[in-house]
N, C-alpha and C positions, 0 to 999 in steps of 0.2 A: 504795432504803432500805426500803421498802414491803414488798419479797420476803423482805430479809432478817428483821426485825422481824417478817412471818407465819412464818419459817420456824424461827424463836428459841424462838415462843409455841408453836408444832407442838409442837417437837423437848421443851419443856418439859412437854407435855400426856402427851407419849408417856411420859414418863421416868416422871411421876405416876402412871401407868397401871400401868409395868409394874413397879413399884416395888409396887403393892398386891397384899396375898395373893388377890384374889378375881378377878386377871387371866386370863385365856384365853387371849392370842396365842404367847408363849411358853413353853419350859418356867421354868422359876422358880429361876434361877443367880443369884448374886452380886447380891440387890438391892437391897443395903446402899449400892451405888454410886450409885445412880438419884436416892436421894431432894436428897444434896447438891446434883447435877447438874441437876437440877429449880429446886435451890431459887436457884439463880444463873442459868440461863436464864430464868426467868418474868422478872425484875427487867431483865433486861438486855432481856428482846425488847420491855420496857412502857417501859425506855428511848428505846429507836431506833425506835418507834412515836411517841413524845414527840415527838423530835429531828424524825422525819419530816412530824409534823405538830405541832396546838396541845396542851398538856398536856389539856385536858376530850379532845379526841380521840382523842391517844392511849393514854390509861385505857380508854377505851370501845370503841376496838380490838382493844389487848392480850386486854380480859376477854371480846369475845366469840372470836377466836379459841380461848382457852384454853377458853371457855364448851362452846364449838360441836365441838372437836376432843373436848373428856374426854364429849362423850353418843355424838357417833359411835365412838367406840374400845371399846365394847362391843358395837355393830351390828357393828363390822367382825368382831369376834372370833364371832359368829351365822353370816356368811360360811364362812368357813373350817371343813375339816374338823375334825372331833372326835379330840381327843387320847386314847390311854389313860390309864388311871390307873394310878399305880406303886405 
C-alpha cells in the first residue's frame, strides 16, 4: 500500500510540474490535462497513505513525498540536456 500511495504522490508531483509554464523536462503539449489529473492524484495518494497508516501519518507522508518530489524535479530538469528554443 506504501508503494502505491508513494507512487500516487510521485505521479501527482510530476503532473504539477509539468503542468507549469516554467518546466524544462518536456516540450510543453496539452497541459491543460495535467492540472485536473494532479488535482485527483494528490487526494488520492494522501488517501491510501491514511488507509496504510494513522491519518497524522499519513498527512505527513503524502506532504513530504509531494514536498521532496516538486524540489527534485527541477535538479532533475539541470541533469538533462538543453533544449532549443522555438
Amino acid at each position: 500500500m506504501s508503494a502505491i500511495a508513494f507512487l500516487l504522490c510521485l505521479s501527482a508531483a510530476v503532473c504539477v510540474y509539468l503542468a507549469s509554464p516554467q518546466q524544462r523536462l518536456l516540450p510543453s503539449r496539452n497541459r491543460s490535462r495535467l492540472r485536473p489529473l494532479a488535482v485527483s492524484l494528490a487526494p488520492a495518494g494522501t488517501g491510501v497513505w491514511m488507509y496504510a497508516a494513522d491519518v497524522a501519518s499519513g498527512l505527513v507522508a503524502a506532504m513530504l513525498v509531494l514536498m521532496l518530489s516538486s524540489v527534485a524535479l527541477p535538479y532533475l530538469a539541470l541533469l538533462l540536456p538543453a533544449r532549443e528554443a522555438r
